[in-house]
C-alpha positions as CSV (number, residue, x, y, z in Angstrom):
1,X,1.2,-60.3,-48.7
2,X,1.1,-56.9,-50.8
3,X,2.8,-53.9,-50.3
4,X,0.8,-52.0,-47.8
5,X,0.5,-55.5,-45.6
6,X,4.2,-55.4,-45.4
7,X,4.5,-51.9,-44.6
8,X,1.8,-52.4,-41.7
9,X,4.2,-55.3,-40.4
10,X,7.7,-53.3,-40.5
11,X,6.1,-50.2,-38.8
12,X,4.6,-52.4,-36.3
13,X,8.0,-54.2,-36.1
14,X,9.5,-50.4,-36.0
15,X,7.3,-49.2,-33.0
16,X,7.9,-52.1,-31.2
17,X,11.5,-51.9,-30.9
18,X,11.8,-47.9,-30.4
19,X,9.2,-48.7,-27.4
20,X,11.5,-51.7,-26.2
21,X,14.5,-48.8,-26.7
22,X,13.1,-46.2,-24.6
23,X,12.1,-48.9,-21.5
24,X,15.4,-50.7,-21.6
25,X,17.1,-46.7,-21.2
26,X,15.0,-45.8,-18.7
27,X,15.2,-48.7,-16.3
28,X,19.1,-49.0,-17.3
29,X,20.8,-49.7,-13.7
30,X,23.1,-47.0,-14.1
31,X,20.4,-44.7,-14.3
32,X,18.9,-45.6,-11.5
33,X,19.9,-43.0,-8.7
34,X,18.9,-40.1,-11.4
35,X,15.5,-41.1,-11.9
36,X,14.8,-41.4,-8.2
37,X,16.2,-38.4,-7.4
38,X,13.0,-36.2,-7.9
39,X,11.4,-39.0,-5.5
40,X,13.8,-38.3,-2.3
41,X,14.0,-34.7,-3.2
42,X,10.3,-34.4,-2.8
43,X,10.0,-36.5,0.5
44,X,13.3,-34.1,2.4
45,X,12.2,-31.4,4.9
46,X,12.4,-28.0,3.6
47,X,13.4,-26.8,7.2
């Protein structure tokens, strides 16, 4: 494998784990009642 084969492979590798980093934040269970906050707020009666 030459240079540019292994930097294809460790940006893959890189991408890969900044994507599994941002899904395991955002469905973190102590985050859960902010992000379904904008949900209830939109479903409440304005009156």
């Amino acid at each position: 494998m030459n240079v540019s084969g292994l930097a294809y492979v460790a940006f893959t590798v890189l991408l890969a784990l900044i994507s599994s980093g941002i899904i395991a934040y955002y469905y973190n269970p102590k985050r859960k009642q902010k992000i379904e906050a904008p949900k209830h707020r939109m479903l409440d009666d304005d009156n």
